[in-house]
Every structure is written in C-alpha cells, then in structure tokens.
Steps between C-alpha positions, in 0.01 A plus 500: 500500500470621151189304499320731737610809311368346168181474629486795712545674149259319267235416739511645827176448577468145473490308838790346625486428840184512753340838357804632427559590134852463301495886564428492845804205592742721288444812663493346849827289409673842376445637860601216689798516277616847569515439830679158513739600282646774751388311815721177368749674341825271457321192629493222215246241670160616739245285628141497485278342766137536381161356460332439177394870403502728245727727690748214542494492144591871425746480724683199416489674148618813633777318654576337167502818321771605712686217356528312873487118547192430709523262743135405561423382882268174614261708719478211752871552554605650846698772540810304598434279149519828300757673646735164465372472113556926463849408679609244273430694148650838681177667502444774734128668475173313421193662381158453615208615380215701677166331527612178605451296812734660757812312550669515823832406384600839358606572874733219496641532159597842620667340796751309277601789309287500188293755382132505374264739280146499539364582139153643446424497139351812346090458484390490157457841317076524433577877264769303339350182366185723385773706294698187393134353438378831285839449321470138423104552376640759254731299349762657627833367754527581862765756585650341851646657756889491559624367192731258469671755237553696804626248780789253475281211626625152342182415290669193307763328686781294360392099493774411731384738800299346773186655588368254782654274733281224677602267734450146546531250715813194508575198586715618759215725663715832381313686241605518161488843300362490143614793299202598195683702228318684238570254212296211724156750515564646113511123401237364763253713407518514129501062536216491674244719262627229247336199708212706734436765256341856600178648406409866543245403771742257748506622829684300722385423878838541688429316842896347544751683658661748274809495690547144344550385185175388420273804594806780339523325152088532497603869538758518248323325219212716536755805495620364191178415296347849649228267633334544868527338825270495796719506867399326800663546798466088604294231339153511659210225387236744501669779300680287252175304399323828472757677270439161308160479513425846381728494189752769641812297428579210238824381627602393809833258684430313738685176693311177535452556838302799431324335187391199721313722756297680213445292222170405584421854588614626202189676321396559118817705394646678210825357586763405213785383706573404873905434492501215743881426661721556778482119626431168401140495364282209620358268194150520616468891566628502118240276383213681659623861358479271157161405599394919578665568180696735730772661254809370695847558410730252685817684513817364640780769574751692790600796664793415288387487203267822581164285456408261252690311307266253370139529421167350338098560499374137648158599293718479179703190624276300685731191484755625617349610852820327659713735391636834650554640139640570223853778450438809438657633209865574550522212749681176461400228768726171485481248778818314590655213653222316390436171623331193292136677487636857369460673834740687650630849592328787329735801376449783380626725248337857415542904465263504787737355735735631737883542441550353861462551845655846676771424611580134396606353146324577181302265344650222264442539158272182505247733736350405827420169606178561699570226766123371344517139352212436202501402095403653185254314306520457083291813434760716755278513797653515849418283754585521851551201765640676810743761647801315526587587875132357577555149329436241788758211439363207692710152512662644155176545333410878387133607628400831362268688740331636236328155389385469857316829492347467162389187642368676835337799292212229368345414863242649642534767797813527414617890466882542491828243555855488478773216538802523628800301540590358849794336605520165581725208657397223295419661137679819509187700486133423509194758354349695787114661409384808595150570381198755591155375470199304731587181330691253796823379477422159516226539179825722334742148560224292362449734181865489420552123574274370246635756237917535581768188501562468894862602473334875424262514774585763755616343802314829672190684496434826691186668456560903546263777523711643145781481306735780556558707220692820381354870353449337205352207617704237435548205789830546716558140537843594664298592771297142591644307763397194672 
C-alpha cells in the first residue's frame, strides 16, 4: 500500500481509477480504514464479495491497510458456497459494498452465523481536489488528510504476509485456497513493466473480475506504475468497443472467448497492448489479430503464480504465434519427464509463486508442476499442448484436445468448441465435441476427417446453444456431459 501513499503525495491529482484521482482513492481508503480497523478488530482474514467498482477497490485497500488477508468471493457463488469457503479459512464477517446488484444471500449468511458489513465508500471530495489541484498547479505537494504519521495503519507489509486469498477449483471438486503474499505482487509487478512497459498515458480497460487474479493484478500494476485504470462493472460489447474506439483506454485483458466475439468489431484504436490469456488460445483467432496488427500479448500464467508468468508481443514475434510466451523475468520454466519429442510437464519456478496451498504442504523447492504438458523451443519460448487432466488417451495413443480445436477454429460458422474426454469400453476413452455455431454436425465430422488421423476424431458431436463459461470467461468443460 505504500504505493498509493507515494502517489497520493507527489501527484494526487492524477487519475487512478474511473474519475477518481490518486488523492481522491487515498482519502476514501483512509476512511474506509478507520472504520474497519475497529469494526474487525482481532479478526486476521475478512472477505470481500463485490463487483468490479471503484468502491470495491477502496475497500479491498482499506481492508489491506488494516493489514487483513482478503479473501475475495466469486460473485456467482451462493450463499451456502461462501459461507463453506468463509468456514474453512475461519472467517467470520464479509464485506460488501454499496451500489451493487442486491444480493439476497446476506439473509442466509446471517443464518449460519456469519456476519456481514455493507460498505459505502465516501463520495469523492469536489472542494478537495480543487485545493489538491490549486496545490499541484503551484508547484507545490498536497497536504492529505489523516496522515499516516498519525495512524498506525500497516503501509508496507513484511513480504511473507498474505494480503489475498483466492480460491480455486480441484480435482477432487473441493476448492483449493491460494494464499498471495506481498513478496509475489512487489515482484509481479516490478517483472512485468520489464516485458509490457508503462507509459504516462496507459489506461487500462478493466472488464475481468477483480475478485480474480486476472482483473486484481490489472489493479495492482497500475497502483504500482501510478498509471490509470478504467472499471467496468461486466464486459459489455457495446461499451468496451466504445472506450476503444474513442481512445479512452490503451490497454485492455481479455480471454479468447471474449477476443473472438469482437475482433472484427474492433475499430481504429490507440491501443498498445490487449494481454490475451486465461485459456488455450485458438491458432486462427491468433493469426487474424496478426493480420489487424492488433498489439496482442499472449500471456500464459495462474492464480498461483498471481498472473503471468510468461509473455511476448506476437507483432514483434510473428513466428512464433504458436507459442504462449516467453518467462518473465525472475521466472524459470523447465519441462520434465520429457518424452522422445521434448514435451512434457511444465514447472515452474518464480518469486511470483505461492509458498503452497493453506493448509496443505509447502511447495518443493523444484516449484509447482502446473499439471500442463508443453516444450520450450531453442530461443526459450513456451509452448503448450494440453492440460494434463484433459489429455484423451485413446487405444494408448495421446490425443490432445487442443489440436482438435485449432483444427475446428478454421471452419466456417463455427463460433466456440471444446473436447472432452469420454470414457469408453473398447479404447479407454474416446474425444467427445461440444461446439456453438450454425455449421451441422455432419459438415463439422467431414471438416475434421479430411484434416485429423481417424484415431483423433471425436467419436461425438453435440451442437449447443454455448459453451459454458466462468466470470472470467473461460469454458467450464467440467460441466459438459453427454
């Protein structure tokens, strides 16, 4: 947090967030702060179950500032899914923030014995940004409100304390809790202005969830550079093309799914990056952003790993289009148990990453092994094949769905598709199809028949209205059944 001091000092009147300035966050964050710090006094952990907002924001840093670990809620969760995951990490009130949708499941949280506090973030001062304003014009530095000479707020904590906890799903269908320590933001966000870079102008759209990894370490990053970020609540087409369109942002993350919607839409822009990741990224969707010139970033990272953890500009490596990037620096990437080709399981290795799980054994010091399976090319580029758990092994031969949507991607009418494994009584498991789009299913089988050896043809094809996908947009195939 010493980040939003720093600028709150030297330039409080630069935007940070929405139309909020440096100033105006700070002052609003010091409020919030007062009272959370007597309102959760002797509580360690709090969650937060918010929409994208610029309250959420201040309030998640007011919680911060009171040195609590946030546990940050899935807003499609029901009220019996968060009070299990508050249950489990011994957490006992959630915040929620004024001026979002009204949830009904504040009742029931109630029920179970947890409390909740409804936060409504101080308005933004108009007679103190003209002051701080009139200050700044003169040369001179913004006196703010409440000191933090005068207040025993935490403005730097230690690396080793955790200031978010997000959980994720397993295997086993039990969620997984991810604990994000201060040393994992200090060195994620300092790594990435090395590879992205930051310019006094960038303004970043922020249309995924900030209670996930990929919308908070927008957030953080533009904290840290004292850049500015535009909130929206949800992605919206209309909205996001317009912010686009009229040159109020120049960097923006979006998921393929999202990408493949728009990228025809996408209008004369002032963009410099669109950080593209979050799932496997079809071939074809790639090559047309090359053909735009759209300034993608294919980025390859984990709640784990707090975001990226490799990286490269496809307009500056257009030959390597295949690949999901290249580490970040800091980040060591080896792939193991390689077989006779060089692919095998990708681990890695980085300040970024987590220490371990809550509650289960720390990390080895080889790192994590990401479950992915891929290979690292001569010039260090990271390629990836498939997630291991979705590998389809057919009459002992290995088909990686991935091929099979690349493949799908290039025909016509074709919008979105997913395969998934299916069990099976003569080959052990056989590819099932799930795809979205107004081409038929017997054109689909044809299409893939004159392109795929037969062993890797799915042995079904369903034809659904959508693929179902998460807040962040990426495809739930855990969820398609025959």
């Amino acid at each position: 947090m010493e980040w939003l001091r720093r600028w709150a000092v030297e330039r409080p009147s630069a935007l940070f967030l929405n139309e909020w300035t440096y100033g105006d966050v700070y002052e609003a964050t010091i409020a919030v702060a007062t009272y959370l710090q007597e309102a959760l006094d002797g509580q360690r952990r709090v969650a937060l179950r918010a929409e994208n907002s610029v309250a959420m924001a201040v309030t998640l840093f007011a919680a911060l500032l009171c040195g609590k670990e946030v546990l940050t809620i899935n807003t499609h969760l029901t009220a019996g899914e968060v009070a299990d995951q508050m249950q489990t990490l011994e957490i006992t009130s959630l915040l929620t923030v004024a001026g979002d949708v009204p949830w009904n499941g504040i009742e029931d949280i109630s029920a179970m014995g947890l409390h909740s506090l409804h936060i409504t973030v101080p308005t933004r001062s108009s007679k103190a940004a003209e002051k701080r304003d009139a200050l700044t014009a003169a040369g001179g530095k913004a006196v703010m409100p409440n000191s933090p000479a005068n207040t025993s707020f935490c403005w730097r904590p230690d690396d080793t304390a955790i200031a978010v906890i997000m959980n994720t799903s397993a295997t086993t269908g039990r969620f997984k809790s991810v604990p994000i320590r201060w040393g994992q933001i200090r060195a994620h966000v300092a790594a990435s202005v090395e590879v992205i870079g930051v310019e006094a102008e960038d303004n970043w759209l922020v249309v995924l969830p900030m209670f996930h990894v990929s919308g908070l370490s927008i957030i953080l990053r533009t904290l840290y550079n004292g850049t500015a970020a535009t909130i929206m609540r949800k992605y919206e087409e209309g909205p996001v093309l317009k912010a686009i369109g009229e040159g109020k942002v120049n960097m923006i993350s979006l998921v393929p799914t999202i990408l493949q919607r728009i990228i025809e839409a996408v209008p004369a822009h002032g963009l410099r990056m669109i950080l593209l990741g979050g799932e496997f990224i079809p071939q074809p969707l790639i090559k047309r952003c090359l053909e735009k010139r759209l300034p993608v970033y294919k980025t390859y990272g984990m709640t784990e790993s707090f975001a990226q953890s490799a990286t490269f500009n496809i307009l500056a490596y257009p030959h390597k289009l295949a690949a999901v990037g290249k580490p970040l620096p800091g980040v060591t990437i080896t792939v193991k148990n390689q077989d006779s080709h060089g692919v095998g399981d990708i681990w890695i290795q980085s300040p970024m990453l987590m220490t371990g799980y809550l509650g289960k054994k720390p990390l080895s010091p080889e790192g994590l092994n990401t479950d992915d399976i891929g290979y690292i090319d001569e010039d260090g580029f990271l390629y990836l094949l498939n997630r291991r758990k979705d590998i389809i092994i057919s009459g002992g031969e290995n088909i990686y769905p991935k091929e099979l949507e690349d493949t799908l991607y290039e025909l016509d009418g074709l919008e979105e598709c997913a395969v998934i494994p299916v069990a099976d009584a003569h080959w052990g498991q056989v590819p099932a199809l799930f795809y979205a789009g107004t081409v038929a299913p017997e054109a689909v089988r044809d299409f893939l028949a004159n392109r795929l050896a037969r062993y890797k043809l799915p042995k079904y094809i369903r034809q659904i209205a959508s693929l179902p996908k998460n807040a962040s947009g990426k495809v739930l195939r855990g969820e398609l059944h025959l």
